[in-house]
ZAMARGU-4260 file (C-alpha; in steps of 0.2 Angstrom, whole numbers, plus 5000, padded with zeros to 4 digits):
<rodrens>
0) 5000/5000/5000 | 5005/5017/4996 | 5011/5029/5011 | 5002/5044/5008 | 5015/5055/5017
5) 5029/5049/5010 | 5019/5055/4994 | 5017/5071/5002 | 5036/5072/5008 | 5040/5068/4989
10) 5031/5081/4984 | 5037/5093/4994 | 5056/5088/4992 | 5052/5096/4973 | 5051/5115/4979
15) 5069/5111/4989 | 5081/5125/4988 | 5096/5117/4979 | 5112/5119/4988 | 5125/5116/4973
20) 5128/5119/4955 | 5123/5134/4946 | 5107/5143/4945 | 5105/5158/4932 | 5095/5173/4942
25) 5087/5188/4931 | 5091/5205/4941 | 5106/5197/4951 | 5120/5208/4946 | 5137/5200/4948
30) 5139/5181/4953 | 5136/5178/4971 | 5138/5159/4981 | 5128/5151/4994 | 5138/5139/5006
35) 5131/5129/5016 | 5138/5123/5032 | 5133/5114/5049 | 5114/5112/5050 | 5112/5121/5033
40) 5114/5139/5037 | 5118/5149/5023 | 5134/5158/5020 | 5129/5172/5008 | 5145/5180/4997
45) 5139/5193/4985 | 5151/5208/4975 | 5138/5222/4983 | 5126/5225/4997 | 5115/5227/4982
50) 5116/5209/4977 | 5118/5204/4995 | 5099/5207/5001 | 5093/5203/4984 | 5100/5186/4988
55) 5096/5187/5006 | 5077/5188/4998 | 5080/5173/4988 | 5088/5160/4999 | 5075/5165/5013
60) 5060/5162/5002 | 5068/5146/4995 | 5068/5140/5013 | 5055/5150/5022 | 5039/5156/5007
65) 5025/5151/5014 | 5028/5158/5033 | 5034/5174/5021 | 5015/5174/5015 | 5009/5168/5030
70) 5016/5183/5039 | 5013/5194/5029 | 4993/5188/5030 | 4994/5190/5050 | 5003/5207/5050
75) 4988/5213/5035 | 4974/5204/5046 | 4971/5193/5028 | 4971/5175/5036 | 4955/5171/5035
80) 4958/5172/5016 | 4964/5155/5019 | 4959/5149/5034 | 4941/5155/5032 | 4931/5158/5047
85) 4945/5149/5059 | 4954/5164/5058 | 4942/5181/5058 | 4944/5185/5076 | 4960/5186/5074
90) 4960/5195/5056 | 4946/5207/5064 | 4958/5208/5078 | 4972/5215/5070 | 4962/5225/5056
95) 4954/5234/5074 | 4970/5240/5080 | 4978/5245/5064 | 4994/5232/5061 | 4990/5239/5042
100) 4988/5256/5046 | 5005/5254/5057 | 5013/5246/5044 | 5011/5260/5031 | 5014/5275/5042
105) 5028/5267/5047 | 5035/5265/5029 | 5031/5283/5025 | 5044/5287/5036 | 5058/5275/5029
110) 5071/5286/5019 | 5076/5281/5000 | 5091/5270/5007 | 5078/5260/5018 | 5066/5257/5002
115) 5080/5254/4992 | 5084/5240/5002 | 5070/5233/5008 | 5065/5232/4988 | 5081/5223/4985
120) 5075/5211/4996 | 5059/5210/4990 | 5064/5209/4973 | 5075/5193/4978 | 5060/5183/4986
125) 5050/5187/4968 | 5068/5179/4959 | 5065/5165/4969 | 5047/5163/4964 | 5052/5164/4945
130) 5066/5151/4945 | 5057/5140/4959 | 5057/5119/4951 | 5040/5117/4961 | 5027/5126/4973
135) 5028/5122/4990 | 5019/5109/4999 | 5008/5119/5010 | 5001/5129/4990 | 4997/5111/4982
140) 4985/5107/4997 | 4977/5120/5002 | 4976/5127/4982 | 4982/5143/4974 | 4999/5150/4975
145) 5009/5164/4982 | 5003/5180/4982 | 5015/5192/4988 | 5012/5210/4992 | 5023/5223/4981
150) 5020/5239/4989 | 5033/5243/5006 | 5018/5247/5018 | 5011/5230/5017 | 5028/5222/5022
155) 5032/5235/5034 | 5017/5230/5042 | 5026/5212/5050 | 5038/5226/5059 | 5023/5232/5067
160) 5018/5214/5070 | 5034/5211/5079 | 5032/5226/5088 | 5014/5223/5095 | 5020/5206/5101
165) 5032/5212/5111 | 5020/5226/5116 | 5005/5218/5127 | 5004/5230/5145 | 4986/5232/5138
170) 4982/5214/5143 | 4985/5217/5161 | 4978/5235/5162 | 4963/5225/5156 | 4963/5211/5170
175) 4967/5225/5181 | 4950/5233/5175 | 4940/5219/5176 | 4948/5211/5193 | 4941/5231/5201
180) 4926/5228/5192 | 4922/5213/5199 | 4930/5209/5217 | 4936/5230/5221 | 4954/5239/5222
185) 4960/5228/5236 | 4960/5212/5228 | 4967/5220/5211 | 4981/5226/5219 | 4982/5208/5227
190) 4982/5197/5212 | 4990/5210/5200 | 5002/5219/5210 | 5015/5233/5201 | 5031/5226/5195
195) 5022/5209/5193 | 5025/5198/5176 | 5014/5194/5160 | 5017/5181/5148 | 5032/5178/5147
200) 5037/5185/5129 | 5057/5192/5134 | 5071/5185/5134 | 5088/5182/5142 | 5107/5193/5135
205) 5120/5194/5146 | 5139/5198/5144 | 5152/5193/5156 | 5172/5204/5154 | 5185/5195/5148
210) 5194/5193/5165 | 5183/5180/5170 | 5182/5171/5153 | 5194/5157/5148 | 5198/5165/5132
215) 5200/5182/5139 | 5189/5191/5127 | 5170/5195/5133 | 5158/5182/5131 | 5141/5188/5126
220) 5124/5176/5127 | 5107/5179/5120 | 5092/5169/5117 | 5076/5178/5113 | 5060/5171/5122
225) 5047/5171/5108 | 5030/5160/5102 | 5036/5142/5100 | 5032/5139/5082 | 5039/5130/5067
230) 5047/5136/5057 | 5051/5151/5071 | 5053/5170/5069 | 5073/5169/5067 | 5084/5161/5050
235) 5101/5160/5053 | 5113/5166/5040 | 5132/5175/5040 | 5129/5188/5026 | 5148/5195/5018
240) 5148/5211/5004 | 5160/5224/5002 | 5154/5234/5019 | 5145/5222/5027 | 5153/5205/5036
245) 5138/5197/5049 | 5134/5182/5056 | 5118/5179/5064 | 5099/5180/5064 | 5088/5187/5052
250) 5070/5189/5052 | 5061/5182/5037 | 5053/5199/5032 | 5069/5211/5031 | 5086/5211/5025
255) 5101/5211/5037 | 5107/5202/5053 | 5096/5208/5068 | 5106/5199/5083 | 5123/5194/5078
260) 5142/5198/5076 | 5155/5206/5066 | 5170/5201/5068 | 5174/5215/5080 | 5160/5216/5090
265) 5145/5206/5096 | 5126/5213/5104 | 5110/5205/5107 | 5093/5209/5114 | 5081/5208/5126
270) 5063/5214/5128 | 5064/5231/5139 | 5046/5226/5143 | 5040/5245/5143 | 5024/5252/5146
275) 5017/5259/5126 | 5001/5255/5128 | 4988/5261/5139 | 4966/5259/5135 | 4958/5277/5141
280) 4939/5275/5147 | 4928/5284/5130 | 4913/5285/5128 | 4899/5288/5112 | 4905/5309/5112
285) 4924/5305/5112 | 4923/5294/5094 | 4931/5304/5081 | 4925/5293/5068 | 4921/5276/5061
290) 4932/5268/5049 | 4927/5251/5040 | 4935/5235/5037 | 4932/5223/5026 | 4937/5205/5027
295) 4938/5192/5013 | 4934/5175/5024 | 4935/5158/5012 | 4920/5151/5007 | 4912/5166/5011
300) 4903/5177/4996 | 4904/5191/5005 | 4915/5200/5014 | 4915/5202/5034 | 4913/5222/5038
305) 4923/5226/5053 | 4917/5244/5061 | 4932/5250/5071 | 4926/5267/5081 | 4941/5279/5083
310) 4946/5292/5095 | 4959/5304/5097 | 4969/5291/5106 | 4966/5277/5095 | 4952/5265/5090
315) 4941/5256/5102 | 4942/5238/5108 | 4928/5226/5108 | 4936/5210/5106 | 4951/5207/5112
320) 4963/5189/5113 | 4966/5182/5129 | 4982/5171/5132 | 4999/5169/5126 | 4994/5159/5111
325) 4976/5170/5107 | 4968/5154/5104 | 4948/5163/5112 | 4943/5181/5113 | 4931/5188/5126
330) 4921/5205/5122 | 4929/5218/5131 | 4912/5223/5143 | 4915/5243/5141 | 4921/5254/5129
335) 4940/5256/5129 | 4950/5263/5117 | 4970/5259/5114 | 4985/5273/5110 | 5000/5261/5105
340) 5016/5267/5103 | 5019/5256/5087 | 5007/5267/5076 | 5021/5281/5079 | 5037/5271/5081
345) 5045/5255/5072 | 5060/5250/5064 | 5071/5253/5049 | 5079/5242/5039 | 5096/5250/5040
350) 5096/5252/5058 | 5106/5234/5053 | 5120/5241/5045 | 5123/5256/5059 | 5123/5242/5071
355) 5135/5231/5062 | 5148/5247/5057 | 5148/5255/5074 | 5166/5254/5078 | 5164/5254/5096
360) 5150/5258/5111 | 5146/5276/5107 | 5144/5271/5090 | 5133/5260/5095 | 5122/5268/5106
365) 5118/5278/5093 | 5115/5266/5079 | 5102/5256/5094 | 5093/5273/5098 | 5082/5271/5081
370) 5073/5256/5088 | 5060/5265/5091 | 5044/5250/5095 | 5047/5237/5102 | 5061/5244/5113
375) 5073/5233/5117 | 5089/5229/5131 | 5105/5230/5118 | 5117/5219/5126 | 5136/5223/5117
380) 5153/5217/5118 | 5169/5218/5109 | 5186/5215/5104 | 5193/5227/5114 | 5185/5219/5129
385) 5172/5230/5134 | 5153/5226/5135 | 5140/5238/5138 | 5118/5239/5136 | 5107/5254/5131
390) 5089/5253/5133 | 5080/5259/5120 | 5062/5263/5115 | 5049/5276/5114 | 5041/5275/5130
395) 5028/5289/5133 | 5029/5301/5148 | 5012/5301/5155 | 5000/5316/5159 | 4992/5308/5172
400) 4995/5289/5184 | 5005/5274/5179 | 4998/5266/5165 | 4992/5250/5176 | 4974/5254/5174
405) 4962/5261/5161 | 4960/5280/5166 | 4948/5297/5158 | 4959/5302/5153 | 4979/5300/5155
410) 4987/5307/5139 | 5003/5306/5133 | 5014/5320/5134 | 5028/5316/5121 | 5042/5302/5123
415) 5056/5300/5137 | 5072/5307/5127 | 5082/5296/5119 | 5097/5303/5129 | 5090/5298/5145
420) 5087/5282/5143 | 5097/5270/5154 | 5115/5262/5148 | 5129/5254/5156 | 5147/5250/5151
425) 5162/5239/5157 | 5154/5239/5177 | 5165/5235/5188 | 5160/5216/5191 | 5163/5212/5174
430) 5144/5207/5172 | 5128/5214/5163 | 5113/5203/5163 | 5095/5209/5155 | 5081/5196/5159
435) 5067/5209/5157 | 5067/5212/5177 | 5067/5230/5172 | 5084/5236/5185 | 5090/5241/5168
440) 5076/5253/5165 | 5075/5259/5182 | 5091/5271/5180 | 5079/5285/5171 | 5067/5299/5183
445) 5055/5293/5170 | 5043/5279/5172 | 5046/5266/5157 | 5035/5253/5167 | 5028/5247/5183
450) 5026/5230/5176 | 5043/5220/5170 | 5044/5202/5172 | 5048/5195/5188 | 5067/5195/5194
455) 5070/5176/5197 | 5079/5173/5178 | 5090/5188/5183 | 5093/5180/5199 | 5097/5164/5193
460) 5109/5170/5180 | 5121/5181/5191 | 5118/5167/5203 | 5126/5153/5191 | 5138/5168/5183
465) 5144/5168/5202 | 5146/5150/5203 | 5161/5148/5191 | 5179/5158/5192 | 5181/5159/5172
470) 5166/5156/5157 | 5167/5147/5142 | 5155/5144/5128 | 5152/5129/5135 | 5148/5134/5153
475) 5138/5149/5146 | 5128/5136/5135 | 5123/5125/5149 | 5118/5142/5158 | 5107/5143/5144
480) 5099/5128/5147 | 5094/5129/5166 | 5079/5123/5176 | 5081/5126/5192 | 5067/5138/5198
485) 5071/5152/5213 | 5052/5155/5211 | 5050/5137/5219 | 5066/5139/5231 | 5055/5153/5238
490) 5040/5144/5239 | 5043/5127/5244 | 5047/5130/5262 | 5032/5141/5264 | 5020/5127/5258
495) 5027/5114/5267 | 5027/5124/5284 | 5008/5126/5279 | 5005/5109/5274 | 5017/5096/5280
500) 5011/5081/5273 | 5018/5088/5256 | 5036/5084/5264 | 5032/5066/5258 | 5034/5074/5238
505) 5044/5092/5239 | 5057/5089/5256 | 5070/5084/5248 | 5069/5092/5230 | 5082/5102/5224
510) 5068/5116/5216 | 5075/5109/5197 | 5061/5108/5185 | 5068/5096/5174 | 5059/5087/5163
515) 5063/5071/5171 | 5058/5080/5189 | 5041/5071/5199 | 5042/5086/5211 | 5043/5099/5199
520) 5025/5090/5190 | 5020/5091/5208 | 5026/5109/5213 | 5019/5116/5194 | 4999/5108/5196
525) 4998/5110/5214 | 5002/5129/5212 | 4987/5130/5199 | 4975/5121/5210 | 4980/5134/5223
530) 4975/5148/5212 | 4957/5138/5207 | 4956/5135/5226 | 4958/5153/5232 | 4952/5163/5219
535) 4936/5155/5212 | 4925/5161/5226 | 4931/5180/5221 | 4933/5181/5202 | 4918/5177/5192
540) 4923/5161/5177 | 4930/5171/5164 | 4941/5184/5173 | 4951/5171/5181 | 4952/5161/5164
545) 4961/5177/5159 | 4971/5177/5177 | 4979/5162/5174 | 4980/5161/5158 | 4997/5168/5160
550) 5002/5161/5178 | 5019/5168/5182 | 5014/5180/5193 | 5001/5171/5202 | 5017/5157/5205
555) 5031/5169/5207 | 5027/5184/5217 | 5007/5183/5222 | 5007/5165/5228 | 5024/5168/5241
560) 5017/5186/5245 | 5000/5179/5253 | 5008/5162/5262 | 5020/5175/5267 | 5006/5185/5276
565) 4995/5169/5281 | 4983/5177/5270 | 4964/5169/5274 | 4962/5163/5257 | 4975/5150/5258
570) 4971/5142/5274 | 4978/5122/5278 | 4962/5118/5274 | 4961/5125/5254 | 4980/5122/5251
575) 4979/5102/5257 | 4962/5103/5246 | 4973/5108/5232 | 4988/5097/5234 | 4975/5083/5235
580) 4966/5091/5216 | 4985/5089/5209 | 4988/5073/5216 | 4969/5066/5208 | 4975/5076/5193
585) 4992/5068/5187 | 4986/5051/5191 | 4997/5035/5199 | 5010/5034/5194 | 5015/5052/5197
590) 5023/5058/5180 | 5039/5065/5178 | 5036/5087/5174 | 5041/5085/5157 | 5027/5069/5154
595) 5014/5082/5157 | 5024/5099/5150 | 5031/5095/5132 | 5039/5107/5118 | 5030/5103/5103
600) 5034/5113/5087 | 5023/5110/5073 | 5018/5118/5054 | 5000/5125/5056 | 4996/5111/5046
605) 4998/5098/5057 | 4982/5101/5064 | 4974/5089/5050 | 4969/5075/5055 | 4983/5062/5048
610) 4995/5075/5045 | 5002/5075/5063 | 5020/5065/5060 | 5024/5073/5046 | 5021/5091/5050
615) 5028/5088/5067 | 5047/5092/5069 | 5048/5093/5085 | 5037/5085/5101 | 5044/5080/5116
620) 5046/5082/5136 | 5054/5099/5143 | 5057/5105/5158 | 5056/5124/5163 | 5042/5137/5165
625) 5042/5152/5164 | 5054/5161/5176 | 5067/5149/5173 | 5083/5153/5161 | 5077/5140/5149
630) 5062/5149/5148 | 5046/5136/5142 | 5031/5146/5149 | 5014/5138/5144 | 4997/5145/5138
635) 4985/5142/5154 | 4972/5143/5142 | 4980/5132/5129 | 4985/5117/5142 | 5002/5114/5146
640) 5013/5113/5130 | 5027/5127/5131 | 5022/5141/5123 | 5034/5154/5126 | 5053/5148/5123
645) 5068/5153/5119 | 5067/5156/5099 | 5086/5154/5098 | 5102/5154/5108 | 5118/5160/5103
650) 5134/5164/5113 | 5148/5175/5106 | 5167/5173/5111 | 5173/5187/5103 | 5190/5178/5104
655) 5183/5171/5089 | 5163/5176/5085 | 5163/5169/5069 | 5165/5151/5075 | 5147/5155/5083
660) 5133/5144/5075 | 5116/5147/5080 | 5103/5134/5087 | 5085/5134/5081 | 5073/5125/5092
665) 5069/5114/5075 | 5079/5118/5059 | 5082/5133/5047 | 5069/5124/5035 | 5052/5127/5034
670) 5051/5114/5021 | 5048/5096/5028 | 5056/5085/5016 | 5074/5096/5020 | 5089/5088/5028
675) 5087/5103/5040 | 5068/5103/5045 | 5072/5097/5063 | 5090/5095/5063 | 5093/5104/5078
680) 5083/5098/5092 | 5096/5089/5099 | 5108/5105/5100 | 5094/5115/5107 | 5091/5103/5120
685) 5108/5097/5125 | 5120/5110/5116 | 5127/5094/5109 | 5141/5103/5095 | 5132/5105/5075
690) 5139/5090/5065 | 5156/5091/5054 | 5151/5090/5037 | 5159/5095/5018 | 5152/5110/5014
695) 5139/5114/4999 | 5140/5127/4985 | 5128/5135/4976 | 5132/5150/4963 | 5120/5159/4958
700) 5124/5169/4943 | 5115/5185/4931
</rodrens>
């Protein structure tokens, strides 16, 4: 009998990007080569930076198209295109609060080098469309073919996506609202106090002085915390033109290295985790105007009109997604309408090259200070041995209160300076470590937020930076990879002095949430049926639905805070009713944390039925949550599969940053039948070193 997925992996083998001979390109100016090395991550050589984003274009839509079109229908709210009624919330979604509009104001204000390059690029996707042997897989099932916008606003609009991804304080000034609403200000500033943590979308940079690294040059390590998708937001490449010599990650949407090194200098990035948005209280008088949106939905013969009310702050919410993954949407209960700073403030496509020329930290600094949404922590190091980090970001200085809760009326009164926004360089114990705890930001008179993420990553870190005299690569990879949570080191005595028949399970734990860890299962699912315990006399169904659906401040500073205080709500007699709702829960035997909390990384497509083993690249046990270095924080809404993980790690010896080779979760390829669809789990997990293998030569030629 036939395998019907080997037919479908056949078939998807004949859109493969070939990775040797010679192809003939029409607008490629001068020959240019692709190498391929360890887990098939291109080395790009082309005579001009013209050529080199032209083939940047190419090589990513050879390995990545459909998540190109794919993104670029999420960024334009046009999924439901193809995905049909599955998808209008979240196309209605993204049409209410502008992505589009973002996207093209945005690109107004590029500069004729920004579109010169950004077209370049776009122009080498289209040269891969024309010379492309087959379409992909994803294009013969569902039907159709690729339809790429031309026009720079519509892929401006995925910086905009980026940008409101990292961007999401408005969730918790809505829980706040609806907490108040429904159980008063004392228990809001109970369950969502300032400071507290959301979903867990940062990430983890640091950079450690070369007197305590074996090589004697700084060390610098990043891995960005981001959705856990496949293929994922990041594609390694080391891109090398007259001008321009970077290795490193690139988005699929944009030319350049984003995170990466030159040969002199090395940076990375974290979320700063600022406050740019804020929802103001409107009512019928304060609407400025309607503006109306219309939806093609497959299958549908008419489109779905969307009637977005504006304001003077911005349009008005009435659906709005709730957990890390958006998978529901509750109506927002009164009018609210949403000022973002992303409508005013993006990125640039050759805010890339300022990074990568800056010949030292000043330089820098400078190049950074264009990031304008989503702000970020820049970690740097270099040659000479100095590391440094600049916060950057527009972050709004506020008329009136702190931008926790919905207000009147709390305008904006311009931006916090670019020039007083915090940075450090060479401190004098030779560490800097952003975790999106916000100390960084708190160096400014300003207010940037009252709600970072928690500290206990940031902890950790300068915890096991402490433990050893001199770093490697290899140290600072396994650092990487942590599991052990201070959130549970805090905790676990408290509980136990509470309920002491939990000794029998969490005495003599060592607070590692491996995923081979029974008490850490234990720990994680008793912690939640606290929370249901405690809170569900208090919080209607759907408000505390939307409380735990991102639970690290519940676990991490509300939970401690109250056992702390002997708070009523969590009495012997609630807390051993909980332990005994985990225990009925994950069964006999008790499973091991990662039996129950698993990284699976899938193509959107794997959710028909049959398709499962051959869209899946990656599904197995993993330990972690989401205040842990190895980040994997889950979706309380979604069930316990990480959500949130780190999208890629990479650590820089700048004794020699082009040896650096950056692990994917999954692999660079988006395309299943490739060699490098899911080469790299192995890595990821146990920073085992990327296979020697011959390398490959493509030349593409005019």
């Amino acid at each position: 009998m036939d395998d019907p997925l080997q037919e479908l992996r056949d078939q998807a083998a004949e859109a493969l990007f070939p990775v040797e001979g010679t192809i003939r390109v029409d607008g490629l100016e001068a020959p240019a080569t692709v190498t391929r090395t360890a887990f098939g991550m291109p080395i790009i050589e082309a005579a001009s930076q013209h050529d080199l984003w032209f083939v940047q274009g190419m090589v990513t839509a050879g390995e990545r198209l459909p998540q190109i079109d794919l993104a670029l229908r999420a960024a334009n709210g046009r999924l439901s295109e193809v995905f049909g009624a599955l998808t209008l919330d979240v196309d209605r979604f993204t049409r209410t609060i502008g992505l589009h509009l973002a996207g093209g104001a945005l690109a107004s204000r590029w500069d004729e080098a920004d579109h010169a390059m950004h077209a370049r690029f776009r122009e080498g996707v289209r040269a891969w469309l024309a010379v492309a042997p087959a379409p992909p897989l994803e294009y013969r099932m569902l039907g159709g073919a690729p339809k790429l916008p031309e026009d720079a606003a519509a892929w401006a609009s995925c910086f905009a996506y980026l940008a409101w991804g990292l961007s999401n304080n408005h969730e918790t000034e809505l829980l706040r609202a609806r907490i108040r609403d429904h159980a008063g200000e004392e228990v809001m500033r109970l369950l969502v106090p300032r400071t507290a943590g959301r979903d867990g979308r940062g990430s983890n940079a640091w950079a450690v002085a070369g007197e305590r690294t074996a090589s004697g040059r700084p060390l610098l390590a990043n891995d960005p915390h981001l959705l856990a998708l496949q293929p994922g937001a990041w594609i390694p490449m080391h891109l090398r033109a007259p001008g321009y010599d970077v290795r490193g990650v690139a988005l699929t949407f944009a030319p350049g290295i984003v995170l990466g090194a030159t040969t002199r200098h090395a940076w990375g990035a974290t979320n700063v985790t600022g406050d740019v948005q804020d929802l103001f209280e409107v009512g019928d008088d304060d609407v400025t105007g309607v503006r109306r949106e219309l939806i093609t939905v497959l299958g549908e013969t008419e489109p779905h009109v969307v009637e977005v009310r504006e304001t003077r702050h911005g349009p008005i919410l009435d659906r709005v997604p709730v957990g890390v993954t958006a998978t529901a949407y509750d109506d927002v209960e009164r009018p609210l309408a949403l000022r973002w700073a992303g409508t005013e403030h993006g990125l640039r496509p050759t805010t890339v090259l300022r990074i990568a020329a800056a010949e030292d930290f000043a330089a820098f600094r400078d190049a950074v200070a264009e990031v304008g949404c989503p702000g970020q922590n820049f970690v740097y190091a270099d040659a000479d041995g100095h590391i440094g980090v600049q916060v950057t970001g527009a972050h709004p200085i506020r008329r009136h209160g702190d931008g926790t809760v919905p207000l009147p009326d709390h305008g904006w009164d311009g931006w916090i300076p670019a020039a007083q926004l915090p940075w450090r360089l060479d401190p004098e114990d030779g560490v800097i470590v952003s975790a999106n705890d916000g100390l960084l930001a708190a160096g400014t008179e300003h207010l940037i937020s009252a709600d970072f993420h928690q500290p206990h990553r940031a902890m950790r870190i300068h915890e096991l930076l402490g433990a050893t005299a001199r770093h490697d690569v290899g140290s600072t990879a396994r650092a990487q990879r942590d599991t052990v949570s201070l959130a549970a080191r805090a905790t676990v005595p408290l509980l136990l002095d509470r309920v002491p028949s939990a000794s029998a399970y969490l005495a003599n734990w060592d607070h590692d949430l491996g995923a081979d860890s029974v008490p850490a299962a234990i720990f994680e699912v008793w912690t939640e049926a606290i929370a249901r315990r405690a809170l569900a006399p208090h919080l209607p169904p759907s408000v505390l639905t939307a409380y735990l659906a991102s639970i690290e401040t519940w676990r991490c500073a509300v939970l401690p805070a109250m056992l702390r205080d002997a708070h009523p709500w969590l009495d012997a007699a609630t807390l051993e009713a909980a332990l005994d709702d985990a225990l009925a829960e994950l069964g006999d035997p008790i499973p091991a944390w990662g039996q129950i909390h698993r990284l699976r990384l899938a193509h959107p497509l794997a959710r028909i039925p049959g398709l499962g083993p051959l869209f899946t690249a990656v599904d197995e046990p993993m330990g972690g949550d989401e205040q842990t270095v190895a980040a994997a924080g889950a979706d309380g809404v979604a069930g316990r599969t990480a959500a949130v993980i780190a999208s890629v790690r990479m650590v820089w010896d700048l004794a020699d940053p082009h040896a650096t080779v950056p692990v994917l979760p999954a692999g660079i390829s988006g395309n299943v039948a490739s060699p490098h669809w899911a080469d790299q789990r192995d890595a990821y997990r146990d920073a085992t070193a990327p296979p020697e293998v011959a390398p490959t030569v493509l030349t593409l030629a005019p």
